[in-house]
C-alpha positions as CSV (number, residue, x, y, z in Angstrom):
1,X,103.8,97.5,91.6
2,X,102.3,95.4,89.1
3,X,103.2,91.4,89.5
4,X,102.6,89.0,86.4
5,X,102.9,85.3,86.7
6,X,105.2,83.5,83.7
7,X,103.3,80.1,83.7
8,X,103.4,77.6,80.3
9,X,100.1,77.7,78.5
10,X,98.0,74.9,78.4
11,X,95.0,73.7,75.6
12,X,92.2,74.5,77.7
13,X,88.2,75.7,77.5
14,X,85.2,75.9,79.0
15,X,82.1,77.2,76.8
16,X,83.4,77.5,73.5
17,X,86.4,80.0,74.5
18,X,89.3,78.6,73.6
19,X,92.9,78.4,75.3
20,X,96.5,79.1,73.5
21,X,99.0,76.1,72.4
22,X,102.9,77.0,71.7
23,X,104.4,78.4,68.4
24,X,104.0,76.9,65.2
25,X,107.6,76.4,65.0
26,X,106.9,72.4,65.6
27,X,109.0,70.0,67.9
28,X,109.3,69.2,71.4
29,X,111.4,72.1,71.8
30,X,108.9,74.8,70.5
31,X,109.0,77.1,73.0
32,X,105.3,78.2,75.1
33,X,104.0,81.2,75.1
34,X,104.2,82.9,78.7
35,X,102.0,85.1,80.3
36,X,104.2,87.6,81.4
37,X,105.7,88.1,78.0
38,X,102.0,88.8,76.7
39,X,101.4,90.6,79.7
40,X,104.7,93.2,79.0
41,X,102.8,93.8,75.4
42,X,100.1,95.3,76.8
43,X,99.5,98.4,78.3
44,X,96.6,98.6,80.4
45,X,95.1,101.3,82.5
46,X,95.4,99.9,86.0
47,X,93.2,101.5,88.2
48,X,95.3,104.1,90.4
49,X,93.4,103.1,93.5
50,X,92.0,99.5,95.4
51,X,93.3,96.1,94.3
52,X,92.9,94.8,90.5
53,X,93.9,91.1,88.9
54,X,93.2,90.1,85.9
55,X,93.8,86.6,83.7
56,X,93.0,85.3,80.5
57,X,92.1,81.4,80.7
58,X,94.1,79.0,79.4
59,X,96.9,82.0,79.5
60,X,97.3,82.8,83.0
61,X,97.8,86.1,84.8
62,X,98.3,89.3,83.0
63,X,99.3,91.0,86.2
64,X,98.0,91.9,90.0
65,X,98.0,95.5,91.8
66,X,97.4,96.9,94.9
67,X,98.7,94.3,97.1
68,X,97.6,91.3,99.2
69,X,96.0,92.8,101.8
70,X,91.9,92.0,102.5
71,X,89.2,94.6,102.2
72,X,85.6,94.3,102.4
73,X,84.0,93.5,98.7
74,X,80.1,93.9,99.7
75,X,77.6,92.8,97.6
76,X,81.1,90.5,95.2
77,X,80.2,88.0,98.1
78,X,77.3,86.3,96.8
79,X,79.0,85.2,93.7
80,X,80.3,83.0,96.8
81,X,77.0,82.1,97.8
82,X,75.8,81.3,94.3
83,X,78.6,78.9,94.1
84,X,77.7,77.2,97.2
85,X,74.1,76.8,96.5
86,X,74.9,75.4,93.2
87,X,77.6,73.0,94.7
88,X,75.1,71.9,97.3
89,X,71.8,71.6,94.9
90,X,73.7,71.8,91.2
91,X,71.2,72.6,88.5
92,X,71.9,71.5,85.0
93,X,71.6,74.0,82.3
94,X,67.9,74.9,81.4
95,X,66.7,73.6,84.7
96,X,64.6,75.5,87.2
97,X,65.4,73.6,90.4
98,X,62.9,73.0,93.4
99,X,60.4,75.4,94.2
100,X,61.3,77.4,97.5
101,X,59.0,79.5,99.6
102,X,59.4,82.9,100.3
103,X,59.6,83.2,104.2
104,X,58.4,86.3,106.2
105,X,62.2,87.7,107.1
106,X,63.1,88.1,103.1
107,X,59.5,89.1,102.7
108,X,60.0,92.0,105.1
109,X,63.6,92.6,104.1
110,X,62.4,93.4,100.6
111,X,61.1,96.6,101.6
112,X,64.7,97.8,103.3
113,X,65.9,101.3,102.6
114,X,69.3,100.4,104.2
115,X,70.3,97.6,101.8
116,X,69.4,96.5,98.2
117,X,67.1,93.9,97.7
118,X,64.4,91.8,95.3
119,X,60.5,92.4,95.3
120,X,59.5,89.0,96.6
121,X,55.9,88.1,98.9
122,X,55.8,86.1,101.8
123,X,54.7,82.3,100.8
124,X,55.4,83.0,97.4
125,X,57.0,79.6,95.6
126,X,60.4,80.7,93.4
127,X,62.5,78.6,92.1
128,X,65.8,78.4,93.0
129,X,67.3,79.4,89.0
130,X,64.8,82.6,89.7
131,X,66.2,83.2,93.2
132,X,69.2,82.7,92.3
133,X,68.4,85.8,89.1
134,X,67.3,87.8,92.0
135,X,70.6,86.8,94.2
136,X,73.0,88.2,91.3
137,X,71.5,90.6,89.7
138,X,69.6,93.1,91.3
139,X,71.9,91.9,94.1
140,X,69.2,90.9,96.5
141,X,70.6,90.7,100.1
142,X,67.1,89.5,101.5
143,X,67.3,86.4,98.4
144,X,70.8,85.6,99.9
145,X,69.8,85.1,103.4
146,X,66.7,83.6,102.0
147,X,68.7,81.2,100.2
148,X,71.2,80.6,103.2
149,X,68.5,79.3,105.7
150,X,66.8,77.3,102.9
151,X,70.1,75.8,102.6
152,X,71.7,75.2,105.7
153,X,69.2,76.3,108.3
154,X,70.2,79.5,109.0
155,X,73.0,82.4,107.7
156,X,75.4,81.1,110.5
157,X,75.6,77.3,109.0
158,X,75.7,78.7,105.6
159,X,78.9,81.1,106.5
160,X,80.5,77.8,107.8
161,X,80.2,76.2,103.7
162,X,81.2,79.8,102.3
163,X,84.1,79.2,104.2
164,X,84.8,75.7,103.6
165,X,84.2,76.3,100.0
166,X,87.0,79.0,100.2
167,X,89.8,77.4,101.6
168,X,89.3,74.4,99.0
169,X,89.6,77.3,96.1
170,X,92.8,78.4,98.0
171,X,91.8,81.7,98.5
172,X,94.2,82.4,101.9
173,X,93.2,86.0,102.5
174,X,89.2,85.5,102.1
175,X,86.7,85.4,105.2
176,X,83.5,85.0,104.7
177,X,80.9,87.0,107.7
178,X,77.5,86.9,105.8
179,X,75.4,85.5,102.7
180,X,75.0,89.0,100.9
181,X,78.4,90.7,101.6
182,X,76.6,93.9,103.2
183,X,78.8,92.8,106.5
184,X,82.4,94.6,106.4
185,X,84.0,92.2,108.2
186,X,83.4,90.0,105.0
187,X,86.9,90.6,103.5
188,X,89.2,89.1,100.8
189,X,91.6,90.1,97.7
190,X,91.4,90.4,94.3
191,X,93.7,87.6,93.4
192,X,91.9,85.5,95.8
193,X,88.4,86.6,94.2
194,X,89.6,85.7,91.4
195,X,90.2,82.4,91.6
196,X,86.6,82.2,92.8
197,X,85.5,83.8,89.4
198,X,87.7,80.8,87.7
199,X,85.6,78.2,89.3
200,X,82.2,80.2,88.9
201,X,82.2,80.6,85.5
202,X,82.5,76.7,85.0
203,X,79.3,76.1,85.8
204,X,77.1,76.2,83.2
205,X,73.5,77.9,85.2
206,X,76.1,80.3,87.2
207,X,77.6,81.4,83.7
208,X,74.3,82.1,82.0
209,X,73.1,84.3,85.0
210,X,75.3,86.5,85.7
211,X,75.3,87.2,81.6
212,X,71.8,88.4,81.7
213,X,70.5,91.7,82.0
214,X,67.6,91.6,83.2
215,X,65.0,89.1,84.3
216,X,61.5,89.3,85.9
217,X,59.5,88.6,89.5
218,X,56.5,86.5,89.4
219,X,54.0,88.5,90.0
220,X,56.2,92.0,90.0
221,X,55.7,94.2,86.4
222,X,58.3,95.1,84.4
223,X,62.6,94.0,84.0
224,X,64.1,93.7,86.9
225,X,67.8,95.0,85.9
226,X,71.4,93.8,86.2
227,X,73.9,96.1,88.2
228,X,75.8,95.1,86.0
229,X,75.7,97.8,83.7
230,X,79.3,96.7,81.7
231,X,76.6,93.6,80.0
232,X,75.8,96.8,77.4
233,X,79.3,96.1,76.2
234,X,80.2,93.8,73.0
235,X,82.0,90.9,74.7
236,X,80.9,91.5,78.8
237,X,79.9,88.1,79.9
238,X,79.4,89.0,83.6
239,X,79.8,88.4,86.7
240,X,79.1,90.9,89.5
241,X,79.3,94.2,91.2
242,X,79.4,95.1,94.9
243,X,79.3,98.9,96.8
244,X,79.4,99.9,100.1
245,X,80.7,103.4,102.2
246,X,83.6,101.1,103.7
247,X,84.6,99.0,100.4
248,X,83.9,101.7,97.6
249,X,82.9,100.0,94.6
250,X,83.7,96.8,92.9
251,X,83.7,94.4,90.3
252,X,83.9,91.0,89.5
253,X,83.8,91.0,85.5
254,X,84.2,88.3,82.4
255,X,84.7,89.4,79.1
256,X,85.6,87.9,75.6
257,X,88.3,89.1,73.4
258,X,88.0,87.6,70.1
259,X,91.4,87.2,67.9
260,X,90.2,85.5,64.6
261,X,87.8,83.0,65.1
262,X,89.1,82.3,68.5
263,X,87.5,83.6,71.4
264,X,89.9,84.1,74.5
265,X,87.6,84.6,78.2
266,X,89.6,87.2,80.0
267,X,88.6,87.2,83.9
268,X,89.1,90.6,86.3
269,X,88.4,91.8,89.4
270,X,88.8,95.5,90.5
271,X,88.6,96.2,94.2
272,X,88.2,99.6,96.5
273,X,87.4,101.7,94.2
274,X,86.3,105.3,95.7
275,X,86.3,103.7,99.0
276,X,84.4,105.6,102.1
277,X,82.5,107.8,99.5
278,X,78.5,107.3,99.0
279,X,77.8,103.2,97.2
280,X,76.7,104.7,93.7
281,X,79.6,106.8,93.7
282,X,82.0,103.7,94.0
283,X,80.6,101.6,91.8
284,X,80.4,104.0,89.4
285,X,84.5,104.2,89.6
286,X,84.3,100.4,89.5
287,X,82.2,99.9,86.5
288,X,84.3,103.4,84.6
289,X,87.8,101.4,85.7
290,X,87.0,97.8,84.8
291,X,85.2,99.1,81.4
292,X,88.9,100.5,80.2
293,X,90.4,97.3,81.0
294,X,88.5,95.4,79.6
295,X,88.1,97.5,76.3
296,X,92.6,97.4,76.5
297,X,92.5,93.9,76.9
298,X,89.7,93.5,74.0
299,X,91.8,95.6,71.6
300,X,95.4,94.9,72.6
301,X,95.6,90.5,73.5
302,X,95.1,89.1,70.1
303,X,97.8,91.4,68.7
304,X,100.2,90.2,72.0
305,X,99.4,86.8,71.5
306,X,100.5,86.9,67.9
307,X,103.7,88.6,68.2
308,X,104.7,85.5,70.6
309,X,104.0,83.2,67.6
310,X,100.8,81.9,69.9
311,X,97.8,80.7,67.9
312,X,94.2,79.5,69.1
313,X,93.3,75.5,69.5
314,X,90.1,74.6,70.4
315,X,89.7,72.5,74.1
């Protein structure tokens, strides 16, 4: 069952995307364009298995499957822990932040087989933009505990904020076990993720992160590379993939679907996808699942949005 909210639709935008205003019909009366009544003019290619939500900002909710219930999202968790880091030690955009030493548990860590991580030396100093690179995109699981007990002292004070943080985003269903999301008993939703990906592509240094595809180790040769392999895409804007045997794959994503001169951010997240099969496998399904939504949405919205009489205004 597919659920699609039928909210008004407010001038808003963050970035230079912009939000919809009501029909050209002029008055007080002019009728707003509702989500649901885009959302029935499209036909998108929900995902057959997991949990998937999707929204367009400034829009609302194109629709919600797979149900309420939580499941483990693996490495989708630090997009949590990004968010607390920056709320706790906000950067502006262009900044590099304090320099932060590399301690001997992330050091050791970065040689795991069992988990992914970032190639980083004991006592080396790295910034925190740079750790924070190494949290999101080669998904670093050593960099987010790193990151915790530079933070809060340890992973189990830092757990406490991820938490914290949650409940203030409203996200009900959402409990947070662990910095890097490798924990199962880390569990939440899509819808709640969602509203998680809302707030994190708000802030300017989170926003331009997740968008790269690569960046470098000081010290390390050659591109370390996004997981993130949807970025290749006209229009991908982030955010962030997670894999594991018990959650399958999934994806946290941010695209752009242009309609004129307008450009409309469209937010998903796709949950459980190929659960209890090998990581790669899963996130494969994520990254095959999300990539047809998002090239529906890219190709169906602005014609939707313009047979409701909607028209782009910039925030």
């Amino acid at each position: 069952m597919v659920w699609a909210s039928a909210v008004a639709v407010t001038a808003v935008g963050i970035g230079g995307w912009v939000g919809l205003s009501a029909g050209s019909g002029g008055g007080s009366g002019a009728a707003a364009v509702r989500a649901a009544e885009v959302a029935d003019r499209l036909d998108l290619p929900w995902p057959r298995e997991g949990q998937t939500s999707i929204e367009v900002e400034g829009l609302g909710s194109l629709g919600s499957k797979g149900g309420q219930e939580s499941v483990p999202i693996a490495s989708v968790t630090k997009v949590m822990t990004a968010y607390v880091i920056l709320k706790e030690h906000p950067l502006k955009d262009g900044e590099k932040g304090p320099e932060i030493t590399v301690d001997a548990a992330a050091a050791q860590e970065a040689h795991s087989l069992s988990e992914s991580s970032a190639p980083v030396r004991e006592g080396q100093r790295i910034t925190q933009r740079k750790l924070l690179e190494l949290l999101l995109l080669p998904s670093g699981n050593n960099v987010a505990r790193l990151l915790a007990r530079w933070d809060a002292g340890g992973q189990r004070e830092f757990v406490v904020k991820m938490n914290r943080a949650a409940a203030a985003l409203g996200m009900t269903r959402t409990t947070y076990t662990g910095a890097s999301g490798v924990e199962p008993t880390t569990r939440s939703t899509a819808d709640d993720q969602l509203k998680l990906a809302r707030r994190a592509m708000k802030d300017p240094v989170l926003r331009a992160v997740v968008a790269m595809r690569d960046t470098t180790v000081p010290g390390v040769p050659g591109p370390v590379i996004n997981t993130n392999r949807l970025l290749e895409r006209p229009g991908v804007i982030g955010l962030k993939t997670g894999s594991s045997t018990p959650a399958g794959g999934n994806l946290m994503w941010a695209a752009e679907a242009a309609s004129g001169t307008a450009r409309h951010l469209v937010l998903g997240v796709v949950l459980g996808q190929r659960p209890h099969t090998t990581p790669a496998e899963g996130l494969q399904a994520a990254l095959e699942s999300s990539g047809r939504l998002i090239e529906a949405v890219q190709k169906d919205l602005p014609g939707a949005l313009g047979e409701h009489g909607g028209r782009a205004v910039r925030s």
